[in-house]
DSSP file (Angstrom, degrees, kcal/mol; ACC not computed):
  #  RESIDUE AA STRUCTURE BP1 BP2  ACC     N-H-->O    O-->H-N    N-H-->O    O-->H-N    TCO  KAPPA ALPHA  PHI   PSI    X-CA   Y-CA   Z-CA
    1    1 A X              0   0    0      0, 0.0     2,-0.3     0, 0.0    12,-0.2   0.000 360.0 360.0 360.0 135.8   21.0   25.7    5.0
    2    2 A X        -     0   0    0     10,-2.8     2,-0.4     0, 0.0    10,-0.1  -0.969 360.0-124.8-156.0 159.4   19.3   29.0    5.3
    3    3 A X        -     0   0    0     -2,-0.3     8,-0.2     8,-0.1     5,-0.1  -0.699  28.9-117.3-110.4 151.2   17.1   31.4    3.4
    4    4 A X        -     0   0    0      6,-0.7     6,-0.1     3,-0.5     3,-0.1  -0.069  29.8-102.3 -68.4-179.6   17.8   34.7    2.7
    5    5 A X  S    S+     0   0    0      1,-0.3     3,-0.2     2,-0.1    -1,-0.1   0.767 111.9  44.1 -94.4 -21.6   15.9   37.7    3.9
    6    6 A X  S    S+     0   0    0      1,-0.2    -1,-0.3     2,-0.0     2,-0.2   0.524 120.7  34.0-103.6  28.2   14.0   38.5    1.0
    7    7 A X    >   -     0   0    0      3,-0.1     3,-0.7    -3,-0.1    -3,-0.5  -0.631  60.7-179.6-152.5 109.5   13.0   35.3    0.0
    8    8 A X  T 3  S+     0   0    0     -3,-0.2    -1,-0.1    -2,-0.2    -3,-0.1   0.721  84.3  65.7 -56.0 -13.9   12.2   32.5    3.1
    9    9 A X  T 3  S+     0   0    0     -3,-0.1     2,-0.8     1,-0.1    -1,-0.2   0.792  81.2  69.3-101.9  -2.6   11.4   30.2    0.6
   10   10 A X    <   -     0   0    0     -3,-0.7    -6,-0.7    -6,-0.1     2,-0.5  -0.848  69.0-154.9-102.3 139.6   14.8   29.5   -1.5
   11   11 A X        -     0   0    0     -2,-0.8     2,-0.4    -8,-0.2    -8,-0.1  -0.562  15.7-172.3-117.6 132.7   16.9   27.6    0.9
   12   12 A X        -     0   0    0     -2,-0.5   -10,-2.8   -10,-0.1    -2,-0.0  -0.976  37.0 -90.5-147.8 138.1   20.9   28.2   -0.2
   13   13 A X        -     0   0    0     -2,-0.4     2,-0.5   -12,-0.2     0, 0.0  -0.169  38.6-114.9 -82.2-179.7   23.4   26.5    1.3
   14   14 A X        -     0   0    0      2,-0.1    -1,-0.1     3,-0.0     5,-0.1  -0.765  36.3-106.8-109.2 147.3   25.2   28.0    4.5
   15   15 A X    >   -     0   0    0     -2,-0.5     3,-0.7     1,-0.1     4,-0.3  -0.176  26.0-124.3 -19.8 136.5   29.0   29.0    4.1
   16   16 A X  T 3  S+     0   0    0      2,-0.2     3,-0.4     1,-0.1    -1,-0.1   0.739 113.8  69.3  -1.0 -63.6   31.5   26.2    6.0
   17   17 A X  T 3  S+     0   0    0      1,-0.2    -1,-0.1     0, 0.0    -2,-0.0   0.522  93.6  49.4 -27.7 -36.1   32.6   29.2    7.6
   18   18 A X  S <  S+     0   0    0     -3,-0.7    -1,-0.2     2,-0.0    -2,-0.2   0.674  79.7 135.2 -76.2 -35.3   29.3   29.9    9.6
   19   19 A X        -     0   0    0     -3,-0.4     2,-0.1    -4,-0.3    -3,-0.1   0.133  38.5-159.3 -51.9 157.2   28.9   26.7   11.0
   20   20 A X     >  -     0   0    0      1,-0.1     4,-1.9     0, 0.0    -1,-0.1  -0.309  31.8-104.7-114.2-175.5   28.0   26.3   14.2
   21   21 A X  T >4 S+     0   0    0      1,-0.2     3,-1.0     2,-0.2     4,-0.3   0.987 124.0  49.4 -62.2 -51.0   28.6   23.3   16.3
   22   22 A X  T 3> S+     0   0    0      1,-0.3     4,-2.3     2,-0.2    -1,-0.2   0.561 111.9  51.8 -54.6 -11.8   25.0   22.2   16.3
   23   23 A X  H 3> S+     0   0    0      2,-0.3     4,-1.8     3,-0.2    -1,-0.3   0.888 114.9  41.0 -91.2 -62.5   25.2   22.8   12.2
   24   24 A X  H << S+     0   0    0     -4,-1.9    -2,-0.2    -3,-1.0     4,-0.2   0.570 114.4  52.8 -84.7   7.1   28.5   20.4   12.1
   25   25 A X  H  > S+     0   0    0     -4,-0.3     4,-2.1     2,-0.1    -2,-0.3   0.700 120.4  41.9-105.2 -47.7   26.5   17.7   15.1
   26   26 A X  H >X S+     0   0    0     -4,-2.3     4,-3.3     1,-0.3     3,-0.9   0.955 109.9  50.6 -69.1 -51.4   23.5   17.9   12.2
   27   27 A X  H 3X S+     0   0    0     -4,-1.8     4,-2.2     1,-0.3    -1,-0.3   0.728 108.7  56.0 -41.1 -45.3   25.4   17.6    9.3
   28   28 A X  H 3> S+     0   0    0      1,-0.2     4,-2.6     2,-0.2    -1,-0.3   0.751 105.4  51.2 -40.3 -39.5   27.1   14.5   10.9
   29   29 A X  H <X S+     0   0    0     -4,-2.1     4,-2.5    -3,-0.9    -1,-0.2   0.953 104.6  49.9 -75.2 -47.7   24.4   12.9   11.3
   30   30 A X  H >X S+     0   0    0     -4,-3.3     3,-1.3     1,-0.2     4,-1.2   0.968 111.8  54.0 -51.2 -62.7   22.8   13.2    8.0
   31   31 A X  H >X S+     0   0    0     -4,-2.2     3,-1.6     1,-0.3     4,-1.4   0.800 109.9  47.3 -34.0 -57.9   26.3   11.9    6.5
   32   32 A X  H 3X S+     0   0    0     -4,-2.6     4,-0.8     1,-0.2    -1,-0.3   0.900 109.9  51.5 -67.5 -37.3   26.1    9.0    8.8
   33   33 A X  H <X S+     0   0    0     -4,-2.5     4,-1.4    -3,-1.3    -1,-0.2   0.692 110.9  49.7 -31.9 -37.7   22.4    8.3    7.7
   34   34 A X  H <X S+     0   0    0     -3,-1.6     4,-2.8    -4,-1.2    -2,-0.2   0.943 109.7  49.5 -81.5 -65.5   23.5    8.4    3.8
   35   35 A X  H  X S+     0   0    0     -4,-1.4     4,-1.4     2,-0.2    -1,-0.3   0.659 115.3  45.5 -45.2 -21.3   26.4    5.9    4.3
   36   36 A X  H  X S+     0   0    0     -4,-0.8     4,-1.7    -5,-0.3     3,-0.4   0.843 122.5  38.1 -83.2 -77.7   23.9    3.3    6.3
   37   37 A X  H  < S+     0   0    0     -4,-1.4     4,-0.3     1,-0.2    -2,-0.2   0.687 111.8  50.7 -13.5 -50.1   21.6    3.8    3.8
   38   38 A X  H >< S+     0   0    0     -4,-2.8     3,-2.2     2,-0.1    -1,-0.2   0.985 112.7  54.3 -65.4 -56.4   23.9    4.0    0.9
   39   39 A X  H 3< S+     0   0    0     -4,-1.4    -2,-0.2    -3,-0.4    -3,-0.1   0.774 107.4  50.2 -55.6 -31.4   25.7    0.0    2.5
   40   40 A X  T 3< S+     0   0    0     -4,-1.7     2,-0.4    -5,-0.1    -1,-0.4   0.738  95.6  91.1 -91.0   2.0   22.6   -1.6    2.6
   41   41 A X  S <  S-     0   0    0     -3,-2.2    -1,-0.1    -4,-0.3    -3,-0.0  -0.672  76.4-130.9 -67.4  92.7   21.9   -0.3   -1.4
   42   42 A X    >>  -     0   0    0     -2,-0.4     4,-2.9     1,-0.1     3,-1.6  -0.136  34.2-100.2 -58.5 174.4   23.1   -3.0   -4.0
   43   43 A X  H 3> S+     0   0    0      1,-0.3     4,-0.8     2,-0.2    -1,-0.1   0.852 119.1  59.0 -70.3 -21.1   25.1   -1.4   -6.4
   44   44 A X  H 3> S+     0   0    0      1,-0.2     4,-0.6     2,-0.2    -1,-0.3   0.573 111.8  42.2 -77.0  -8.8   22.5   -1.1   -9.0
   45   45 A X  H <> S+     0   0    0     -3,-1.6     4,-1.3     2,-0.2     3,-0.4   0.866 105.9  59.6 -91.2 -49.3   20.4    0.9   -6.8
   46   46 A X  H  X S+     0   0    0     -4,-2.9     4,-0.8     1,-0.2    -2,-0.2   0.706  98.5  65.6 -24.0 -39.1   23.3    3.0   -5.4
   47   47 A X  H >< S+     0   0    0     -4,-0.8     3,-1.2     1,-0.3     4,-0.3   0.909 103.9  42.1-103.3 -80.6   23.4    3.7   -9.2
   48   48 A X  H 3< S+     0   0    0     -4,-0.6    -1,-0.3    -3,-0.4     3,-0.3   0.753 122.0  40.9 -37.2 -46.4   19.7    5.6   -8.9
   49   49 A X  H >< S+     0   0    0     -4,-1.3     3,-2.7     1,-0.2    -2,-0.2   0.641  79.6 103.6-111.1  13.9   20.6    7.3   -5.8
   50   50 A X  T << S+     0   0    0     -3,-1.2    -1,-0.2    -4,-0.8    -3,-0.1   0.518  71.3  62.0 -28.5 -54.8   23.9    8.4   -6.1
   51   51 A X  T 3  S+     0   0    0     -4,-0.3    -1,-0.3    -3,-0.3    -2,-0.1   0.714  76.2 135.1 -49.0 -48.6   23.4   12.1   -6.8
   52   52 A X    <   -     0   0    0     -3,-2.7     3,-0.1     1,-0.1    -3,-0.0   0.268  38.6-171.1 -31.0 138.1   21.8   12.3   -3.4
   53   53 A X  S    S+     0   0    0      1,-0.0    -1,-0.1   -19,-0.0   -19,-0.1   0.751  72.8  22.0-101.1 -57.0   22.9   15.3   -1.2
   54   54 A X  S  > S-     0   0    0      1,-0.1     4,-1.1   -20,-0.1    -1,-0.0  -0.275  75.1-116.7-107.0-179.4   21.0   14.1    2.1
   55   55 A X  H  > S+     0   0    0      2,-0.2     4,-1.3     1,-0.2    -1,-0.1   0.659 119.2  60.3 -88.9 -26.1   19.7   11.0    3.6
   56   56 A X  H  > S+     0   0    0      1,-0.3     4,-1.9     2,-0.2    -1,-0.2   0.728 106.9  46.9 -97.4   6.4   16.5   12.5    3.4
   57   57 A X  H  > S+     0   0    0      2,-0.2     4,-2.8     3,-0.1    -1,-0.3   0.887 111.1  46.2 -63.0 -65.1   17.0   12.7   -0.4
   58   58 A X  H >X S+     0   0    0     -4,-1.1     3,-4.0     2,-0.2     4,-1.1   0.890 110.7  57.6 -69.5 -61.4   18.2    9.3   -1.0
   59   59 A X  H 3X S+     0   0    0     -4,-1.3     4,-2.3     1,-0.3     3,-0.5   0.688 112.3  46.8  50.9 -95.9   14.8    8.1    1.6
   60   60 A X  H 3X S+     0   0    0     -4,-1.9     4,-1.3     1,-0.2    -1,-0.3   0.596 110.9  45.8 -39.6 -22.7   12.7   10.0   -1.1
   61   61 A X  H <X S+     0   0    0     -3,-4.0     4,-1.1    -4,-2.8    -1,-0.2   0.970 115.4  49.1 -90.2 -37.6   14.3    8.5   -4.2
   62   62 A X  H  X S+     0   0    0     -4,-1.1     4,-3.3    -3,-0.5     5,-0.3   0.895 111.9  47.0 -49.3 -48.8   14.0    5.0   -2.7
   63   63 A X  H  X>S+     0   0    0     -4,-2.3     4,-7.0     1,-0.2     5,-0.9   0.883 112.1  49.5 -53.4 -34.2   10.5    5.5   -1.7
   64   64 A X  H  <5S+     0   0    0     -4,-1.3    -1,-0.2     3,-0.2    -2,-0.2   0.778 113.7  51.0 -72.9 -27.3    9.6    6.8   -5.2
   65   65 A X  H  <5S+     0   0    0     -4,-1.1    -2,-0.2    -3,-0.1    -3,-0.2   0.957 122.2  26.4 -74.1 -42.3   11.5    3.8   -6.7
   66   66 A X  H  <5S+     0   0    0     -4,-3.3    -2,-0.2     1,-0.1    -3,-0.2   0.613 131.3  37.2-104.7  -3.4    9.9    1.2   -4.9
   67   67 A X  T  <5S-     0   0    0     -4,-7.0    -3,-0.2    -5,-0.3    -2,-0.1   0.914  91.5-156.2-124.3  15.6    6.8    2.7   -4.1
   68   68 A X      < -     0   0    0     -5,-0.9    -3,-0.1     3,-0.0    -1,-0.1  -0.262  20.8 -73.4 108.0-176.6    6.2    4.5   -7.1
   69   69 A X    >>  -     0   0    0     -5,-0.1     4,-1.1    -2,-0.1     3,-0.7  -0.039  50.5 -72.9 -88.7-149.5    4.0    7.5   -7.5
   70   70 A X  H >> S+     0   0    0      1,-0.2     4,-1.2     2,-0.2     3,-1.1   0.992 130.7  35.1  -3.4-101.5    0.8    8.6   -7.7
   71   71 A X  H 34 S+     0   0    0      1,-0.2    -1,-0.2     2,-0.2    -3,-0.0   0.203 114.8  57.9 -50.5   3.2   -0.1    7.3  -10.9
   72   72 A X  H <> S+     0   0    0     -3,-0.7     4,-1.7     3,-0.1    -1,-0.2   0.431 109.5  45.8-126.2 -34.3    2.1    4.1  -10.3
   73   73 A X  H <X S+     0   0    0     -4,-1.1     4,-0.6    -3,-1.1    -2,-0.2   0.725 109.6  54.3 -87.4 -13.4   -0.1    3.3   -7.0
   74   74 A X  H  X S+     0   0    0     -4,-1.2     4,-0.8     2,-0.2    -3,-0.1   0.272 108.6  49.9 -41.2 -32.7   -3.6    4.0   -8.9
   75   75 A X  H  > S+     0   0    0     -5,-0.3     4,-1.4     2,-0.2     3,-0.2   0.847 108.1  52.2 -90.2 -40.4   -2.3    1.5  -11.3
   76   76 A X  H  X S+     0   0    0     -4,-1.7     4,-1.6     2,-0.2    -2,-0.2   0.825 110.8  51.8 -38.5 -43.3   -1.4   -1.1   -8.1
   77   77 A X  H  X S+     0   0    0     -4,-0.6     4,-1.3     2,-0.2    -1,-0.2   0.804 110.9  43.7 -70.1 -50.9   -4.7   -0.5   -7.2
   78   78 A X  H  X S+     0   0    0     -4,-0.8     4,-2.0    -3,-0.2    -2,-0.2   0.869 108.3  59.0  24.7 -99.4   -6.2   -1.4  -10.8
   79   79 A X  H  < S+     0   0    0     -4,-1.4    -2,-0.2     1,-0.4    -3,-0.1   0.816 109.1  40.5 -86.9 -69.2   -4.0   -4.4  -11.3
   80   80 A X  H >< S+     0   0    0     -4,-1.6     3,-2.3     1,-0.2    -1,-0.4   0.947 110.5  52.9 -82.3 -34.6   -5.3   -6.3   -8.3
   81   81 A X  H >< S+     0   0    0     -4,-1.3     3,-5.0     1,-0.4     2,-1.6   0.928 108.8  55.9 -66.2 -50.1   -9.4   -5.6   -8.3
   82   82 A X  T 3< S+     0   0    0     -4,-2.0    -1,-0.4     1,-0.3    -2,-0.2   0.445  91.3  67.2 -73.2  31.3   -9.3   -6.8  -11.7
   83   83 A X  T <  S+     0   0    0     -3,-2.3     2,-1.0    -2,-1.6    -1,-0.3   0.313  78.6 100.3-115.7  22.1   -7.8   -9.8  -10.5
   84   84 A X    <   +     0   0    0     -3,-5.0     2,-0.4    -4,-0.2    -2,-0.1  -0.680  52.3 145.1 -94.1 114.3  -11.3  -10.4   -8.7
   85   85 A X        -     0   0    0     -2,-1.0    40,-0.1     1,-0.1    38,-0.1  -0.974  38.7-133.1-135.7 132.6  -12.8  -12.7  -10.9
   86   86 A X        +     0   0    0     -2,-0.4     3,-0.1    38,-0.2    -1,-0.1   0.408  61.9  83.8 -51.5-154.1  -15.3  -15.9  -10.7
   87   87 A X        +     0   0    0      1,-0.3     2,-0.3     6,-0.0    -1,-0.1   0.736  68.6  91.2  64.0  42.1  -15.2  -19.0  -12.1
   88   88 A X  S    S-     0   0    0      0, 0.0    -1,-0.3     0, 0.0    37,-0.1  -0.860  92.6 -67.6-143.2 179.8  -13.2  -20.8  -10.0
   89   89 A X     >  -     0   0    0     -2,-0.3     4,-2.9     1,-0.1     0, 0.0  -0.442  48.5-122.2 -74.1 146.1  -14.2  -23.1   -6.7
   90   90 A X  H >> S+     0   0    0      1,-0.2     4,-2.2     2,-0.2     3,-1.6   0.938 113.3  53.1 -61.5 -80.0  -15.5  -20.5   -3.7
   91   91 A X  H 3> S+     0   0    0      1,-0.3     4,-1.4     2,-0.2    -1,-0.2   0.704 111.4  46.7 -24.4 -31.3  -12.5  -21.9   -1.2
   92   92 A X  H 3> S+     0   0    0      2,-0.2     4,-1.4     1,-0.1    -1,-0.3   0.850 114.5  46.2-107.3 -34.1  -10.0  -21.1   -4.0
   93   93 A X  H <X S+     0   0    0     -4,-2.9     4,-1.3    -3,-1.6     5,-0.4   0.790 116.2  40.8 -78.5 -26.3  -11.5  -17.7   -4.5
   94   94 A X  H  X S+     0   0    0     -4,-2.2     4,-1.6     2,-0.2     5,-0.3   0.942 116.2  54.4 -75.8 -35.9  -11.8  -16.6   -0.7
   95   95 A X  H  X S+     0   0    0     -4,-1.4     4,-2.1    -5,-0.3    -2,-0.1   0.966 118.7  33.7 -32.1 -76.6   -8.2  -18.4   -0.6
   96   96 A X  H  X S+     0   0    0     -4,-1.4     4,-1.0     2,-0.2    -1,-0.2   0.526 119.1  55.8 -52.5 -35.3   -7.2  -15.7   -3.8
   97   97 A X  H >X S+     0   0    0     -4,-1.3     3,-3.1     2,-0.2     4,-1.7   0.931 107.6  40.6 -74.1 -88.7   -9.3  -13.2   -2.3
   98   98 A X  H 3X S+     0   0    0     -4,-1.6     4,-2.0    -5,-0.4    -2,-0.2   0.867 116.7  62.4 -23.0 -44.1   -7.7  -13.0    1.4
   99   99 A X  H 3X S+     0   0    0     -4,-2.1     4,-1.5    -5,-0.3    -1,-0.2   0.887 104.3  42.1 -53.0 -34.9   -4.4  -13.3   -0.9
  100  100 A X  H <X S+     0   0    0     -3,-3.1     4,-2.5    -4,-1.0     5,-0.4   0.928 109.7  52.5 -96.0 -20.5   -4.9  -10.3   -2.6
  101  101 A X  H >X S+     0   0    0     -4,-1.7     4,-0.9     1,-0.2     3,-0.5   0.917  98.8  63.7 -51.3 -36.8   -6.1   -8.0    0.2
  102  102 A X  H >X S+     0   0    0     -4,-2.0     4,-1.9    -5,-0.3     3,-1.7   0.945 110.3  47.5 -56.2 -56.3   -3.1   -8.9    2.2
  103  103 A X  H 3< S+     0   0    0     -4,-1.5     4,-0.3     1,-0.3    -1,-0.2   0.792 104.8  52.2 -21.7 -52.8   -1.3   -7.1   -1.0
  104  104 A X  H <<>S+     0   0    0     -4,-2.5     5,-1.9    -3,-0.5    -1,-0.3   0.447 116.8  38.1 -97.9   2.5   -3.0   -4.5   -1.2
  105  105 A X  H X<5S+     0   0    0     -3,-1.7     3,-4.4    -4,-0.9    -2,-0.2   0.840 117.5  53.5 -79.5 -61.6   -2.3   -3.7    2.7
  106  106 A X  T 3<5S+     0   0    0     -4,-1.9    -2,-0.2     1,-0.3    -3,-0.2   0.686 109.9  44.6 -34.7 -30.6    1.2   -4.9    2.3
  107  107 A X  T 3 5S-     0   0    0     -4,-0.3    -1,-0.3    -5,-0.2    -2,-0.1   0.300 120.3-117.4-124.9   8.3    1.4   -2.5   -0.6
  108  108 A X  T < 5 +     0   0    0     -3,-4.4     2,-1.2     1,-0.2    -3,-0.2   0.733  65.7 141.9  53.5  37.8   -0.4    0.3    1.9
  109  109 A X      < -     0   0    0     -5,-1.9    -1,-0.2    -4,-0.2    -2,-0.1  -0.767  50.3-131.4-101.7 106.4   -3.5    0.8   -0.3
  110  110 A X        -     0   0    0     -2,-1.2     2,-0.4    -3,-0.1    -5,-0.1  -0.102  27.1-177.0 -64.2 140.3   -6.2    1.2    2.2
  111  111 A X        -     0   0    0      4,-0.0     2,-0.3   -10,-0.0     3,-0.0  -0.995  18.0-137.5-124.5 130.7   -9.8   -0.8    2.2
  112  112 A X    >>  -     0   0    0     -2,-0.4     4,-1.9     1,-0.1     3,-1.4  -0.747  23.0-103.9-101.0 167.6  -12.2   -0.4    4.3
  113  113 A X  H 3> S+     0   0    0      1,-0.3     4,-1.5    -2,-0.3    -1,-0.1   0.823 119.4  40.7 -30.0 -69.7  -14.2   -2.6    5.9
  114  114 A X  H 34 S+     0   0    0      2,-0.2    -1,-0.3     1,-0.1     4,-0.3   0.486 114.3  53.7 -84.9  10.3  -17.2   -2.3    4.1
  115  115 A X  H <> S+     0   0    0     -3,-1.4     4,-1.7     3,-0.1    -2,-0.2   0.923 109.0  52.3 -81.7 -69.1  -15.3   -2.0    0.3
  116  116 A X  H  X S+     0   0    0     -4,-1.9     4,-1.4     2,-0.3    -2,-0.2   0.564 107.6  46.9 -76.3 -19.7  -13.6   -4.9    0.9
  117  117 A X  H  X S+     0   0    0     -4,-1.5     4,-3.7    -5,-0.2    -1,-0.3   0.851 114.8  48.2 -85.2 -44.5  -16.8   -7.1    1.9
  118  118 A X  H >> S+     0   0    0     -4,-0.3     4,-2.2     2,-0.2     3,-0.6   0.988 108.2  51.9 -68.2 -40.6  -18.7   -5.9   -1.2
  119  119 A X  H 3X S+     0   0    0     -4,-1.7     4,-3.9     1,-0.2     5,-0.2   0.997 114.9  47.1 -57.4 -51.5  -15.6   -6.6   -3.8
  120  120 A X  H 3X S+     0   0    0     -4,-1.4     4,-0.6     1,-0.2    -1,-0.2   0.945 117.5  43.9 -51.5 -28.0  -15.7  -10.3   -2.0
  121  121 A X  H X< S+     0   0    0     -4,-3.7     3,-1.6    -3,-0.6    -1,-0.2   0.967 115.0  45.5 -65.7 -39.3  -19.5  -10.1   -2.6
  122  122 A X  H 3< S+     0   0    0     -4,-2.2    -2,-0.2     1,-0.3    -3,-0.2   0.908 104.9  63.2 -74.1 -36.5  -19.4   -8.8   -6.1
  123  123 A X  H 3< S+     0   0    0     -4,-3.9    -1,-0.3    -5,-0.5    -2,-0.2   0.739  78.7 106.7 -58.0 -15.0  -16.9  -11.1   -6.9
  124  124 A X  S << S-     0   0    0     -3,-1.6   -38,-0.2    -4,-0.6     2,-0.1  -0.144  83.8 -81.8 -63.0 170.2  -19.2  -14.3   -6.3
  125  125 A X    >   -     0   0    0    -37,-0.1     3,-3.6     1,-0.1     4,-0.2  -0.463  41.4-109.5 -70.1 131.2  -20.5  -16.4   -9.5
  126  126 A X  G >  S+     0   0    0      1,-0.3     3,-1.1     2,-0.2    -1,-0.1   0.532 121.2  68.8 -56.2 -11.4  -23.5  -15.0  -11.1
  127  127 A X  G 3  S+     0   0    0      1,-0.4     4,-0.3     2,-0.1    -1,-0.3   0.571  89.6  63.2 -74.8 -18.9  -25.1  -18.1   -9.5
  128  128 A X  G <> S+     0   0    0     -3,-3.6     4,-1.7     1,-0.2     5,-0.4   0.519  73.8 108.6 -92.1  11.1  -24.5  -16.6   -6.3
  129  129 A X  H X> S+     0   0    0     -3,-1.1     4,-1.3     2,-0.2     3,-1.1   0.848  73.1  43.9 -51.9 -52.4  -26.8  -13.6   -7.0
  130  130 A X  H >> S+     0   0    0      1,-0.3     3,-3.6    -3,-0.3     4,-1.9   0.945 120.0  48.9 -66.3 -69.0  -30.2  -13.8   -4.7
  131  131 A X  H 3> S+     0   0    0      1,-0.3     4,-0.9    -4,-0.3    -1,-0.3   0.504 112.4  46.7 -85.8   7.4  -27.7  -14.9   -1.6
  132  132 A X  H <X S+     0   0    0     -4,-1.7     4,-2.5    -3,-1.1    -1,-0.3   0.791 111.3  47.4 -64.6 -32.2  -25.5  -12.1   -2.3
  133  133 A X  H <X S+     0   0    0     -3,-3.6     4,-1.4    -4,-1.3     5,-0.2   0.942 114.7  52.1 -91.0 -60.1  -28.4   -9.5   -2.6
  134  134 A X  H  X S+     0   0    0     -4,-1.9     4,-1.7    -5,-0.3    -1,-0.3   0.739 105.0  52.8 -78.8  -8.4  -29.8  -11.2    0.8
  135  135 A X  H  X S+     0   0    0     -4,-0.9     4,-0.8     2,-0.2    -2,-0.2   0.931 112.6  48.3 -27.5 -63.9  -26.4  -10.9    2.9
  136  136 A X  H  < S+     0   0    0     -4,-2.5    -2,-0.2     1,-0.2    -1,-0.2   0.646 109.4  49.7 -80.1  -2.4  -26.4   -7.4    2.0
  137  137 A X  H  < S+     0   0    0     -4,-1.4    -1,-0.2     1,-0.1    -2,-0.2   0.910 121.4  31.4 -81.8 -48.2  -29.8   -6.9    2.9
  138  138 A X  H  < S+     0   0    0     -4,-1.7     2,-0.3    -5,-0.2    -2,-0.2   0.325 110.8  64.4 -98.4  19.3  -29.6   -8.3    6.2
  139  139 A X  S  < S-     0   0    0     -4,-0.8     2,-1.1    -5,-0.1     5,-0.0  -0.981  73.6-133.2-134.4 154.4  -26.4   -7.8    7.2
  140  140 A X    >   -     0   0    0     -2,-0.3     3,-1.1     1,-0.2     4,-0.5  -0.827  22.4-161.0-119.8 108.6  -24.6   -4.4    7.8
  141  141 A X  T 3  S+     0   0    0     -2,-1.1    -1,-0.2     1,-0.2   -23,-0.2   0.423  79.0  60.7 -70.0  -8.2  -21.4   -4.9    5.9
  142  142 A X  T 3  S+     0   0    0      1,-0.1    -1,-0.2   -28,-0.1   -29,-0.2   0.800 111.3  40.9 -82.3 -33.3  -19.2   -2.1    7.7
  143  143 A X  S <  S+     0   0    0     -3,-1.1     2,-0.4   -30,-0.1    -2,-0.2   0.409  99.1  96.4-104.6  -3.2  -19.6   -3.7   10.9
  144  144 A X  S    S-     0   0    0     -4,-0.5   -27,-0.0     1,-0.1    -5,-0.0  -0.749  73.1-123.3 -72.3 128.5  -19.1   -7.5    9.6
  145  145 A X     >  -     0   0    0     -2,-0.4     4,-2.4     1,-0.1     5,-0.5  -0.119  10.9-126.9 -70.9 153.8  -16.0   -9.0    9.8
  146  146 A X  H  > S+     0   0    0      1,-0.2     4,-1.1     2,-0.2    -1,-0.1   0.861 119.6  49.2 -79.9  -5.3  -14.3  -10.5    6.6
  147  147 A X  H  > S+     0   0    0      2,-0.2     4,-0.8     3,-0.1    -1,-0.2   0.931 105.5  52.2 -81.3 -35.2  -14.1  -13.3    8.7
  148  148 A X  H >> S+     0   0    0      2,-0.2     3,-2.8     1,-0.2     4,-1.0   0.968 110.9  46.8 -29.7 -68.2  -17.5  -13.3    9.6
  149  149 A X  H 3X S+     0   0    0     -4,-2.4     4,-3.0     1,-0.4     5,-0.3   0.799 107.7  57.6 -77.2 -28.1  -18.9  -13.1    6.0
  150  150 A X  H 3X S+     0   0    0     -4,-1.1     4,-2.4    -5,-0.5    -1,-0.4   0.921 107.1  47.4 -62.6 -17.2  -16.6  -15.9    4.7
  151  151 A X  H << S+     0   0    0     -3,-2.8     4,-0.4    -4,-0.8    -2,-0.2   0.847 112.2  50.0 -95.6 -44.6  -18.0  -18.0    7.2
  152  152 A X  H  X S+     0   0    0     -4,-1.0     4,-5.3     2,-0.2    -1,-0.2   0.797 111.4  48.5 -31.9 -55.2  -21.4  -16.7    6.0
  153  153 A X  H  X S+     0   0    0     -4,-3.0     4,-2.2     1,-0.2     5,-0.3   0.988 114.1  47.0 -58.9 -58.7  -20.4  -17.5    2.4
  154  154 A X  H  X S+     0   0    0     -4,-2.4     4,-0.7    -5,-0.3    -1,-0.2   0.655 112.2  47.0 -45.5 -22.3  -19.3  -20.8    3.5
  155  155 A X  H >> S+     0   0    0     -4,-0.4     4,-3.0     2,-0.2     3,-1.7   0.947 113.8  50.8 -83.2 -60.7  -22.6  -21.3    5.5
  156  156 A X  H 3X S+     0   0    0     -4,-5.3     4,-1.9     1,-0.2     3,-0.2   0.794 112.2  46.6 -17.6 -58.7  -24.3  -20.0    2.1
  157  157 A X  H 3X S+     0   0    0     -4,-2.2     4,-1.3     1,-0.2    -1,-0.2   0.628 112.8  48.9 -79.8 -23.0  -22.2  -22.8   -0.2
  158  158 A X  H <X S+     0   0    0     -3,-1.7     4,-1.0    -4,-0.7    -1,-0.2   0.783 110.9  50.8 -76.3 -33.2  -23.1  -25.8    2.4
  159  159 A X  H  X S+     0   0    0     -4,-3.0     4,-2.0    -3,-0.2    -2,-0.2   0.942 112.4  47.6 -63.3 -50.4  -26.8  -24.6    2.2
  160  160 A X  H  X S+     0   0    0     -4,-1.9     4,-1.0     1,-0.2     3,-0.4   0.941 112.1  51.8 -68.6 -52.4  -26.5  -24.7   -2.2
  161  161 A X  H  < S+     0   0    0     -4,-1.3    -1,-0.2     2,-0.2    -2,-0.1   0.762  96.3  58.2 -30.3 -59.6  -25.0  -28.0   -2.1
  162  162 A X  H  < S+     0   0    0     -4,-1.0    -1,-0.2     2,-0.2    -2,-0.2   0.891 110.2  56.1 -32.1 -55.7  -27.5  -29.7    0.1
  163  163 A X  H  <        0   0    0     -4,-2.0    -2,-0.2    -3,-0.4    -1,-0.2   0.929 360.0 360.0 -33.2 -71.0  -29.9  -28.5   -2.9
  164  164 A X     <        0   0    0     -4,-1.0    -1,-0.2     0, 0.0    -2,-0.2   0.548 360.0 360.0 -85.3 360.0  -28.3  -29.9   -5.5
């Protein structure tokens, strides 16, 4: 590929003729890239990327299929908070909790520290409200571990028990 001289920015491909070695050593390479790429591609994916000139084509289409776009990761993002919800035992929501962050890493949608301890907070049972409100008062939730503050919760839920 190369662009003409008045316009860098449209990329046209370069004559057979021109090649150079290094041109027919790049070319190679891509070629060998698509075909590894293409053999591990069942056929119904092949299907999707077929069209592909380059490896770094078929790359892109795969990435866009599985992981979607923009608007398709915004919706990933969505789909699990709203699957932080009470009414269930605390062990089986920190269980469900820890489940879904590991998703949403797995799925590369970044949390930080201190988002991810306040969704676990907000997510307790309205029941849990004064010891929520005092965890976050005394504790500085950016520098708390998520293991810490289960352990916390747990400490909380041994304390409430005792109560009743």
């Amino acid at each position: 590929m190369y662009a003409t001289e008045a316009d860098r920015v449209t990329q046209i491909p370069k004559p057979k003729s021109l090649w150079t070695d290094d041109d027919r050593k790049i070319r190679d390479g891509d070629d060998k890239a698509k075909a590894i790429l293409s053999m591990a591609l069942g056929q119904d994916i092949s299907i999707v990327v077929g069209n592909c000139i380059s490896a770094q084509e078929v790359w892109n289409e795969l990435k866009n299929l599985y992981e979607g776009n923009a608007d398709m990761k915004a919706s990933r993002v969505n789909m699990l908070n709203q699957q932080f919800s009470s009414g269930e035992t605390i062990e089986n929501q920190i269980r469900r909790f820890v489940k879904l962050v590991s998703q949403m890493i797995s799925a590369s949608i970044t949390i930080t520290n201190i988002g991810m301890n306040r969704q676990l907070l907000n997510s307790l049972p309205k029941n849990w409200d004064a010891d929520v409100a005092m965890i976050k008062r005394t504790k500085n939730l950016n520098d708390v571990t998520l293991t810490k503050l289960i352990a916390i919760i747990k400490s909380c839920e041994i304390d409430i028990s005792k109560e009743t």
